[in-house]
N, C-alpha and C positions, 0 to 999 in steps of 0.2 A: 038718442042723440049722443050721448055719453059712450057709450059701446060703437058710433061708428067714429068719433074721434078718437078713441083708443086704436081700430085698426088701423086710421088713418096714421096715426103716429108709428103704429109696430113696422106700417109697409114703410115708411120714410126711413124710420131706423136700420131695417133689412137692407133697404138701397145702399146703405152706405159703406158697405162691406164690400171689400175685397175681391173680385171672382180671380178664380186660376189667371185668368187671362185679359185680368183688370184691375194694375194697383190703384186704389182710393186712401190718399192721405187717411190718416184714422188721428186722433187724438190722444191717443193709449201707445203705451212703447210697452209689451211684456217684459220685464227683468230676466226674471225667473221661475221654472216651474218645481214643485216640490213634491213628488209624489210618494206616496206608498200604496204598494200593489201588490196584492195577493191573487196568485194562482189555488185555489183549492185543489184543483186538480187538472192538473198541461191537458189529459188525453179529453178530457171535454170541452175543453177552449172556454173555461168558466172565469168569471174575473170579481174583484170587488176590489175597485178603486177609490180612494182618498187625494186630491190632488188640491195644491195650493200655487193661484196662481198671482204673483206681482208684478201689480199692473203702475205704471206711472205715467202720468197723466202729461202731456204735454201742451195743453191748452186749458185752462180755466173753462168751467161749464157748470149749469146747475145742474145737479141731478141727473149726470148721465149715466148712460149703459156702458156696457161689456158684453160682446159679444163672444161665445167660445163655441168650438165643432167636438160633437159626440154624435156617435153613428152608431146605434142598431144596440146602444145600452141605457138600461133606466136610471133617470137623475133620483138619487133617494134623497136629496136636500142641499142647499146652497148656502152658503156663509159667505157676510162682506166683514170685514174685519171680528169675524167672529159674532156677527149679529145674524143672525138667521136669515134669509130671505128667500126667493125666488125666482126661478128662472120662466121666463115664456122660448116656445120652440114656434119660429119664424120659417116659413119654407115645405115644400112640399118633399118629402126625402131624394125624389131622383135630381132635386136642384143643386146647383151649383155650390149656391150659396145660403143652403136649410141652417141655421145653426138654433143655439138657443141665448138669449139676451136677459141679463142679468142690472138690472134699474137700479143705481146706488139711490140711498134716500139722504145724501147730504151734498153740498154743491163740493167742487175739486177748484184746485188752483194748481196753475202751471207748476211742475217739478212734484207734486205731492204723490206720494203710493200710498194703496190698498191692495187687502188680501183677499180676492174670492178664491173659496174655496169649494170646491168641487166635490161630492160623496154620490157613489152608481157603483152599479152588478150588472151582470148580466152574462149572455155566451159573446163571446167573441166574435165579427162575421168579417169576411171579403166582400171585395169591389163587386162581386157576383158576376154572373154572366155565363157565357160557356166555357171559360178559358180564363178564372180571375187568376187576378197577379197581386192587386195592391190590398192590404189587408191583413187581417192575420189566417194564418194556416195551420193546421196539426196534421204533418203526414211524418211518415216514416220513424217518429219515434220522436219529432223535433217538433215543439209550439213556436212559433217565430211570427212575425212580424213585418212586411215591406211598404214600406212609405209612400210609394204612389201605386199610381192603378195605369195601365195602359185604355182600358175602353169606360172609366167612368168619366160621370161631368165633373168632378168635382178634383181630380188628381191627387190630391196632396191625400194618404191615406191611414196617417198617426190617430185620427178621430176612430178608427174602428177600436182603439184601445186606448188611449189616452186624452181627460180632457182639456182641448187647448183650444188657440187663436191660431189654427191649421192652415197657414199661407206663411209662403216663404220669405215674405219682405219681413216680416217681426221676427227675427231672432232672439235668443233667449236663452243663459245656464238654466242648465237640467242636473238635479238631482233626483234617483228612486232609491227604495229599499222592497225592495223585490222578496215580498215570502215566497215559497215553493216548499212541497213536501220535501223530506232531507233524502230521502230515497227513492229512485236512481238521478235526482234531478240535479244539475247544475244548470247556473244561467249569469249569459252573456250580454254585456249593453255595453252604451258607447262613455267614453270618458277613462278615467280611472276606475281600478275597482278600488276602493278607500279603505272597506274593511272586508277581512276572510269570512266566510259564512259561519252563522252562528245557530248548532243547532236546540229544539227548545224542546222541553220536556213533549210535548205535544205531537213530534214527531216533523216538526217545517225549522225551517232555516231561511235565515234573511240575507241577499245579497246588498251591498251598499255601492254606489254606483255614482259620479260625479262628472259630467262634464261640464269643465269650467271656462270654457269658451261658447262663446255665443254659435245656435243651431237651428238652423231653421229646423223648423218642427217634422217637414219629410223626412229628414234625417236623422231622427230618435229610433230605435227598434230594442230589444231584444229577443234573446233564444235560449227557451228552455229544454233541456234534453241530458240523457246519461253521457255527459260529454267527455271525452278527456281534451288535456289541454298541451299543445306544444307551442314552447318558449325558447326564440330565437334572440340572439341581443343586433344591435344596430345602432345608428345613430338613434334611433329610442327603440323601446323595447317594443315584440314583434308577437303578437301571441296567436296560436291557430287554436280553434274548438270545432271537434273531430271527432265520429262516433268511432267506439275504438275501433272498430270490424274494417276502418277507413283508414287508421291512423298512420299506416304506414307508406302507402299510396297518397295521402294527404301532405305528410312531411316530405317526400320528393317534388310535388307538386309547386308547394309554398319555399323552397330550399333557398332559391334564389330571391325572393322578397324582400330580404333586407337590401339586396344590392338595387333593386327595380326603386327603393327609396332614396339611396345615397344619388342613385341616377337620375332622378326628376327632382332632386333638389339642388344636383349641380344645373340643372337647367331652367327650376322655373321657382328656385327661391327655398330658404329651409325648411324641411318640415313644420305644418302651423299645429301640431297637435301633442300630446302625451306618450299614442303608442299608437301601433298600426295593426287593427287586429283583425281577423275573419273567424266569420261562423261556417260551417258546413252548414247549408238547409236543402228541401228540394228543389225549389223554385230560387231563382238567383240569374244573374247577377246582381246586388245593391248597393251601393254606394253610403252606406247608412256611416255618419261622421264618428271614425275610429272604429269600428263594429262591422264590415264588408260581409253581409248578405253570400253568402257564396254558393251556387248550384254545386250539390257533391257529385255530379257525374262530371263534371268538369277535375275535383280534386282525385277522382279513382283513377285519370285518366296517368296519373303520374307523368305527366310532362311539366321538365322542370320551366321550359318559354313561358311557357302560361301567361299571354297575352291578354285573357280576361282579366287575370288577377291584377296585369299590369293597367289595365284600364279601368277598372277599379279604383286602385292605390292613385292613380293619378286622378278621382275625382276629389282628392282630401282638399288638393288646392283649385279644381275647375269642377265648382259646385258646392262643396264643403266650406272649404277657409271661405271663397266667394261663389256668393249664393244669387242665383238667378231672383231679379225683383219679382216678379212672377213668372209665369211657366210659356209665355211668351218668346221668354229668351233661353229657352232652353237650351240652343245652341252652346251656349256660351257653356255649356257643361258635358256634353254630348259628343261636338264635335273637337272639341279640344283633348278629350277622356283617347276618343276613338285615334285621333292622331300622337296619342302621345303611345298606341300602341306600336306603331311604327319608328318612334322615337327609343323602345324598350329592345326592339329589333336592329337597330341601326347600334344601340350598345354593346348588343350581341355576337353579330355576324357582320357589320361593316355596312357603307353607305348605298353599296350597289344592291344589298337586301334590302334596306328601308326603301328606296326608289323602287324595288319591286314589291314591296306593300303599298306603297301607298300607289300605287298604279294596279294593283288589285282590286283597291277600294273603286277607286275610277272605274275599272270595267264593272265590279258590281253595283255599280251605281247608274251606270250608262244602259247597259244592256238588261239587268234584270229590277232593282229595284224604281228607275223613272217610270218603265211601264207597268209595274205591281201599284204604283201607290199614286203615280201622278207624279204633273213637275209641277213644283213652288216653292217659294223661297224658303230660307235657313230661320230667319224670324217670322215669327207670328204665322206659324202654318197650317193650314186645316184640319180640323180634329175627327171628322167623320169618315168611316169607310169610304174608300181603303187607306187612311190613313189613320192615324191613333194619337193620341198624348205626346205620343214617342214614337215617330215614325224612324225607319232605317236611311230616308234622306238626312237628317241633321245629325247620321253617324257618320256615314261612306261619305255624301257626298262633303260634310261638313270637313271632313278629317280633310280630304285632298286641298278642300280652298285654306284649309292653315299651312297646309304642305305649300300649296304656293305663295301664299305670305309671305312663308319661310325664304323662300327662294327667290321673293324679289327682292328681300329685305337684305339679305344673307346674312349667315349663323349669328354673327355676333349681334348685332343691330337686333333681332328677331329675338334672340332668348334675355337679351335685356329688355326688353318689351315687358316680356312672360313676366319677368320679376319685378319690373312695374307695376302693374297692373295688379301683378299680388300685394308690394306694399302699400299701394293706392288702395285698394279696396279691401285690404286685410280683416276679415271676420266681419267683412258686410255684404252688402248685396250688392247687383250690379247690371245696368242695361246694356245696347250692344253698344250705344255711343259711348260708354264705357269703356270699350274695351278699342272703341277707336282710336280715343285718344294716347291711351298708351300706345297704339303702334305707330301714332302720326311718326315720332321722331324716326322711326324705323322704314317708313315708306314711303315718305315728304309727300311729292306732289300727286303722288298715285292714290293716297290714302282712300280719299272720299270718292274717286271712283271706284276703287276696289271694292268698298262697302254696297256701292248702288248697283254694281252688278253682279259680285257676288254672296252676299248677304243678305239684301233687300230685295234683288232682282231673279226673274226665272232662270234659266236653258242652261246651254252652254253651247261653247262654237260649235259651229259643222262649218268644216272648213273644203275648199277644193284646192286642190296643190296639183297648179298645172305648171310643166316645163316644157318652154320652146327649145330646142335645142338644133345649133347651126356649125356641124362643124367640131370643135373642142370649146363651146362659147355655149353656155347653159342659163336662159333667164328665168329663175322660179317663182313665181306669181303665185299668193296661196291667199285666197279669201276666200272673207267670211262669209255664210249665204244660208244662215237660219235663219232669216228675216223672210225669206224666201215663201217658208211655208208657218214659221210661226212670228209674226210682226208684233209682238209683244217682246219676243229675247229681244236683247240689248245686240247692241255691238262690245266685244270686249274689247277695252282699251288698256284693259289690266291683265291678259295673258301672258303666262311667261312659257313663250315657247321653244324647246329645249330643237333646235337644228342641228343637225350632222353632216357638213358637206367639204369636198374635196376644194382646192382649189392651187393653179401653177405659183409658188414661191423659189425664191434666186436659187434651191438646194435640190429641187424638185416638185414635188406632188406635195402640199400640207393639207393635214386633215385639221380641220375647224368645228369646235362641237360649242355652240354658243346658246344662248339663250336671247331670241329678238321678242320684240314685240310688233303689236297691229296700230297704224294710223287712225286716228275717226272715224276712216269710212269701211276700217276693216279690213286694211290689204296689209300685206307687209313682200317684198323684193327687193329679190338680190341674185348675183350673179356667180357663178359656179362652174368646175368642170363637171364634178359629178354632183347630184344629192343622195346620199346616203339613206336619213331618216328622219322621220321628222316624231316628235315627240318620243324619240328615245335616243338619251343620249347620257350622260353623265353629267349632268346636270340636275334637273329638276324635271317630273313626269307632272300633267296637268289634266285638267279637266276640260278633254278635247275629242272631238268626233273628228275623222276624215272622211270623208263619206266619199268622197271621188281623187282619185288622183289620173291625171291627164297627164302624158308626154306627145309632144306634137312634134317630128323628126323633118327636117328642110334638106332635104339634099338636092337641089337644082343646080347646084353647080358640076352634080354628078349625074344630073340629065335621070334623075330619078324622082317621082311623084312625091308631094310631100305625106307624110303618115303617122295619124293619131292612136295611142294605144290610152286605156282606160283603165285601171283598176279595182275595183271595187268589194268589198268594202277595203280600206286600208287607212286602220290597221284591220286585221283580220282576223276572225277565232277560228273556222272549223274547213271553212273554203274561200277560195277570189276569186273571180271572175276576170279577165282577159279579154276586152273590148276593143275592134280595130273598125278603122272606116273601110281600109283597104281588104278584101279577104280574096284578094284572084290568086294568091300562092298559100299552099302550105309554110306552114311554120315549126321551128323546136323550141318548146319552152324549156328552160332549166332556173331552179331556183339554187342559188347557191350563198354559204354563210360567206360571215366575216373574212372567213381566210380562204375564199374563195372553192372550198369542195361543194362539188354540186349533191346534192340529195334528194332531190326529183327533178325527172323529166317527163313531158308525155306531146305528143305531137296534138298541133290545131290543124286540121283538114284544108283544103283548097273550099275556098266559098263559105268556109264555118267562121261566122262574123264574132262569136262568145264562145269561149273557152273555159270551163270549170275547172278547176284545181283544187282537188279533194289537199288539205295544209294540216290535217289533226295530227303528221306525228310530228311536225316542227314545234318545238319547244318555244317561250316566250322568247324575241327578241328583234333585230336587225336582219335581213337579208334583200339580195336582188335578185330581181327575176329578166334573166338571161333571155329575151328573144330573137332566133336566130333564123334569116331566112334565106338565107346562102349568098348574099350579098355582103350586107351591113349590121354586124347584131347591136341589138339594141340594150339598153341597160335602165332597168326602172328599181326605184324602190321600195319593197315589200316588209313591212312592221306586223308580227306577232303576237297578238295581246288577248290572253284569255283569264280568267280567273282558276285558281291551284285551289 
């Protein structure tokens, strides 16, 4: 009886923990964690850890627990303020939420700390699988470290080497002193390094290591390896760790980095940190706070845009400084990381290059990643094949719906948001109604639908953009009609679509490049000589399908039939199609640019109702497609959009 109320109590106490994907108030706030760690030797991934961790109590309790995550290493003994105790292991290892719980034997009062202390060995392992990511690794010459796992249950992946309270909602200063042999080793973590290594008779040296801002525990790593080290200055200092065989290839890479800082800080608030440093490893990208995880085939590449780096450095403040409450909201780190690469591009080369990234993202999100992984929303997504912890939807697709944020909000209103939202949650954590509220003042009455159908809600338009056209008198009708076939998508009522149309003003012809929106019921009309294009324009690109576009031509007043032509798909990648009701005459197709040179033509046959049009060597953009049939030519418009 005694023994099944003790399980009774363990499973109660297990319940009350955290999963990835479930914050549970807890009673305990971590402080801080204190460790010393010793590597005997990187090339075995061998450990023997000392960790002290302070815990503060923020409710009165008798005799409660602490619960802490260690993965796949041996507890050799447990200390509560220096008294000996013991830990029980709760949990079957593939669970979410296995950890092991530590029973204080005297009651706590709100505000009071204690120190459990932590003493284990063992080898080091990964999230495992056939393709682990989160864990620790020893390849190519480098021990390191990456804080979550793409295909485990449990994501947060600092328990395979450190012990702690491994969920992102308790933040926590980290201090280590890191032994390693003094030969070829050096080693990298996040924070300050406080002191230079010291070496000891023995043949090891200690690194000393300090981050003094609160961190969620994904975000702890280091890297052990013959590194050498390149130091840039900046608004703080910039340090790279580089095997040297890399270092020069490395330093072109990172060249630009101090400036990718001064640029995301003019935009979404100062840097929240000491220094900005990257490790070369193999496996990478990481985000690890001050310490960036870096894949070295990306730094050999010496390219100094380095996009990844930039999305990266922009996770200090979307992820790092604020920290997703649990991995639910990953969005809020992911998608903002992914869109501020486009924001590093637009510093670079100008507005009309950011609009073509971030309408990259769009088509890789449209045409190859909804049907690799599934459509579903930006929060709280499904974690099983084919999708992961970390699916490529809450990149691509996440990045375009900030881009459109952006664009409904426009620049100013939108990047004061950014630095809202930063000082509002400065060194905490954060859900997505979090990050609503900062942009309410930014979007007013759009707000909370933009959230319920971009954020919380599936799809995205499919739209059909039909023109009646009578004369010099154009009315274009473009609805929405993915309710059609998937009655779960919304209607969007928060599209911002970017029009390009002709229309007669007192001087002549004005061309009009606007951003409209859709009614309730999904239509949106207006009147035109010509339409140019529709989601490319100089404005803002969205997260839009046109899956038909219809011109229907009236000429009865010239005693000629009326006649429907079709486009499909449009926008287009590799070919269109040319759809008529009428086919008793041949016809000439011509496609021609902006300034009207044609660069293909191919004839439609008499009775050939569909027309293929091989489009692979037209470049992304704007054009019309000229159809001539010795009468009256026609003028439709044709949009460009593949991924580079």
């Amino acid at each position: 009886m005694i023994l099944l109320l003790l399980l009774l109590a363990s499973v109660a106490a297990s319940a009350q923990i955290s999963t990835p994907t479930m914050y549970r108030p807890q009673i305990f706030d971590v402080q801080h964690y204190d460790a010393a760690i010793t590597f005997p030797d990187p090339t075995k991934k061998t450990i023997v850890g000392d960790v002290s961790i302070t815990v503060k109590w923020t409710a009165g309790a008798s005799k409660p627990s602490f619960p802490f995550h260690l993965r796949g290493l041996t507890i050799d003994s447990v200390f509560v303020n220096d008294v000996v105790s013991s830990a029980v292991t709760l949990g079957e290892a593939s669970s979410d939420t296995m950890h092991h719980r530590v029973t204080l034997k005297n009651d706590v009062v709100a505000g009071q700390t204690d120190i459990v202390r932590v003493f284990y060995h063992g080898v080091m392992s990964d999230e495992g699988g056939s393709s682990p990511w989160g864990g620790v690794h020893y390849q190519d010459s480098v021990l390191y470290a990456l804080g979550v796992g793409f295909k485990n249950s449990y994501v947060s992946s600092t328990q395979h080497w450190l012990a702690c309270y491994d969920h992102p909602s308790d933040k926590a200063t980290f201090f280590a002193r890191f032994t390693v042999p003094v030969t070829p080793w050096k080693l990298a973590s996040v924070g300050r390094e406080v002191f230079t290594r010291e070496p000891w008779p023995n043949g090891f040296a200690i690194y000393r290591w300090s981050e003094d801002h609160p961190t969620s525990t994904y975000l702890l790593t280091f890297a052990v390896a013959p590194y050498t080290k390149i130091e840039m200055s900046g608004v703080v200092p910039h340090v790279f760790y580089t095997l040297p065989r890399d270092s020069s290839k490395s330093a072109r890479s990172f060249i630009l980095v101090p400036r990718m800082t001064e640029t995301f800080a003019k935009k979404y608030g100062n840097y929240p940190f000491d220094k900005v440093g990257y490790c070369n490893t193999q496996i990478g990208a990481m985000e690890h706070q001050t310490m960036i995880s870096f894949n070295v085939s990306i730094a050999q590449k010496a390219d100094s845009q380095n996009v990844t780096a930039a999305h990266e450095l922009a996770h200090q403040w979307f992820g790092d400084c604020v920290s997703p409450l649990d991995f639910r909201y990953a969005w809020l780190t992911e998608s903002f990381a992914t869109y501020s690469e486009c924001v590093w591009v637009e510093e670079l080369r100008g507005f009309p290059i950011y609009l073509r990234a971030v309408a990259e993202k769009a088509t890789a999100y449209l045409k190859n990643i909804s049907k690799s992984e599934g459509v579903f929303a930006l929060e709280n997504f499904p974690r099983v094949d084919p999708s992961s912890n970390y699916p490529q939807t809450i990149y691509a697709k996440g990045a375009v719906v900030v881009a459109m944020m952006r664009a409904i909000a426009g620049d100013e209103p939108f990047f004061s948001a950014m630095k809202r939202y930063q000082s509002v949650k400065k060194y905490g954590t954060a859900v997505t109604e979090d990050m609503r509220d900062a942009v309410r003042p930014a979007l007013g009455t759009r707000t909370d639908a933009f959230f319920d159908e971009w954020v919380t809600g599936i799809g995205w338009p499919q739209l059909h953009v039909n023109t009646d056209i009578t004369g010099s008198d154009h009315v274009v009708t473009i609805t929405q009609e993915q309710q059609k076939l998937h009655p779960t998508w919304p209607i969007f009522t928060t599209l911002p679509l970017n029009v390009v149309y002709t229309r007669n003003g007192f001087a002549g012809i004005d061309t009009i490049d606007a951003v409209m929106y859709f009614d309730s019921t999904g239509t949106l009309e207006f009147t035109c000589t010509q339409l140019l294009s529709v989601n490319i324009g100089t404005k803002c690109r969205s997260l839009v399908e046109i899956t038909k576009t219809t011109s229907v031509f009236d000429f009865y007043e010239k005693n000629e039939a009326s006649q429907t032509f079709t486009l499909a798909p449009n926008p287009a990648n590799d070919s269109v199609t040319l759809s008529r009701i009428d086919g008793s005459a041949a016809i000439k197709i011509s496609i021609v640019n902006e300034r009207g040179a044609t660069l293909l033509t191919q004839m439609c046959a008499q009775n050939e109702s569909q027309c293929l049009m091989d489009i692979r060597s037209l470049t992304n953009g704007a054009y019309s497609i000229i159809i001539d049939d010795g009468k009256t030519p026609r003028r439709l418009p044709l949009t460009v959009t593949r991924g580079e």
